[in-house]
C-alpha positions as CSV (number, residue, x, y, z in Angstrom):
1,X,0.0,0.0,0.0
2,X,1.4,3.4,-0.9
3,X,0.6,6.6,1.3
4,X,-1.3,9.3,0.0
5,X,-3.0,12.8,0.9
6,X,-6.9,13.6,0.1
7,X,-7.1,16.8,-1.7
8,X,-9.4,18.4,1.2
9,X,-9.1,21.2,3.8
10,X,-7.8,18.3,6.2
11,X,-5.5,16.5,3.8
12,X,-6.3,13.6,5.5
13,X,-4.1,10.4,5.1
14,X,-5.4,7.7,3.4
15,X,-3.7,4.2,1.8
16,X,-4.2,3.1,-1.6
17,X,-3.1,0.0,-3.3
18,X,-1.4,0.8,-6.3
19,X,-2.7,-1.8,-8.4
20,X,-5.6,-0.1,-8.8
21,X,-4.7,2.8,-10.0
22,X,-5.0,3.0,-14.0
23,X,-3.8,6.6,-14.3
24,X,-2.5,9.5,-12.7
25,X,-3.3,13.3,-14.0
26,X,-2.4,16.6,-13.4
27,X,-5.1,18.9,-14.1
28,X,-3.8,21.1,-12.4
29,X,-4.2,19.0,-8.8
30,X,-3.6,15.1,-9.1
31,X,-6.5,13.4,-10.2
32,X,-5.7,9.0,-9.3
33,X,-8.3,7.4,-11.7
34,X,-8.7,3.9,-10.0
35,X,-9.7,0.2,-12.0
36,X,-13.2,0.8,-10.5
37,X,-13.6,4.2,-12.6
38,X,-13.9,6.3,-9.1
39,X,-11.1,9.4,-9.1
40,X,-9.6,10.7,-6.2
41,X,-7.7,13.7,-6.1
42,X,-4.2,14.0,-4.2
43,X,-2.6,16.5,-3.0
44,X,0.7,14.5,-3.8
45,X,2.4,15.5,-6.9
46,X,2.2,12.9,-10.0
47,X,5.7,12.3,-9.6
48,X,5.5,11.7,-6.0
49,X,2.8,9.3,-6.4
50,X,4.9,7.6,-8.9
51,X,7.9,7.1,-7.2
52,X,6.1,5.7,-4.1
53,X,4.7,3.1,-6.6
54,X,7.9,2.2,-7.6
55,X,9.6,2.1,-4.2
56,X,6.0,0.0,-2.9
57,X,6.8,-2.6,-5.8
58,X,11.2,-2.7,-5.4
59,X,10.2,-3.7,-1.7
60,X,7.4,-6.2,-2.5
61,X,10.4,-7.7,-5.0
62,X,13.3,-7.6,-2.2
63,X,11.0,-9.5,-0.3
64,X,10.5,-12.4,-2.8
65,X,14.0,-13.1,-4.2
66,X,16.5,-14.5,-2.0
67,X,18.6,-12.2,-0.4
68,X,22.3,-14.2,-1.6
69,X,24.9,-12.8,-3.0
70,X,24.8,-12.1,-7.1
71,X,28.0,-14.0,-8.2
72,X,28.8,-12.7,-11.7
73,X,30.2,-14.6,-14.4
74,X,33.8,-13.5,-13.9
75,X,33.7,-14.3,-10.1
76,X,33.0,-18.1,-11.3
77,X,35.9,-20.4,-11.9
78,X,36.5,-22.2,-15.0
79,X,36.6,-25.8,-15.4
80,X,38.3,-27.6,-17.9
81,X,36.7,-30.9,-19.4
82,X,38.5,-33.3,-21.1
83,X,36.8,-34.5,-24.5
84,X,36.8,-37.4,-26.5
85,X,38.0,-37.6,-29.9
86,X,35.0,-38.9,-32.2
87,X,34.9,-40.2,-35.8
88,X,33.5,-37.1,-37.7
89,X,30.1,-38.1,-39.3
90,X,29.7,-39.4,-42.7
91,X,27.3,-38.3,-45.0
92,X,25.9,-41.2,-47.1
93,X,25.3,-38.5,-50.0
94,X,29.0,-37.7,-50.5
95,X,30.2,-41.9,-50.6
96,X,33.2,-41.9,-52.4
C-alpha cells in the first residue's frame, strides 16, 4: 500500500493500493483514476505518487528473491573438461 493525501481542507491520510490505480493526471491538482472508474484527487504530486509506486513494488520484489549474494560470471571459476575424440560423421550422399 502506498501513502497518500486527500485533496481536502484536512489532507487527510489515506492508503491506496497501487494496483488499482490506472492513471494518474495533473489537471492542475492530481486526479488518481482507479480500475473501478472512481477518481480521487491528491494532493501529492504525480511524480511523488509515482515514485512511491515504484519504491511499494522494489520492496514487495526484495521481499521475494532470496537475499544471496549475485555472483557474476567472472567471479566463477573455470573448469576444464576433457573430450573425447570422435569419428567425424559421414554423410551417405557424399560416398566416395
Amino acid at each position: 500500500m502506498i501513502r497518500l493525501h486527500r485533496l481536502s481542507t484536512r489532507a487527510e491520510v489515506f492508503y491506496l493500493n497501487p494496483d488499482l490505480i490506472v492513471s494518474i493526471d495533473s489537471t492542475p491538482d492530481t486526479v488518481v483514476t482507479l480500475t473501478t472508474h472512481q477518481k480521487v484527487l491528491v494532493s501529492d504530486s504525480p511524480e511523488v505518487v509515482v515514485t512511491a509506486i515504484k519504491e511499494w513494488r522494489a520492496s514487495i520484489l526484495a521481499l521475494a528473491l532470496p537475499s544471496t549474494p549475485v555472483k557474476r560470471r567472472s567471479d566463477a571459476a573455470l573448469t576444464l573438461v576433457a573430450a573425447t575424440a570422435a569419428p567425424p560423421p559421414s554423410n551417405p550422399d557424399n560416398e566416395e
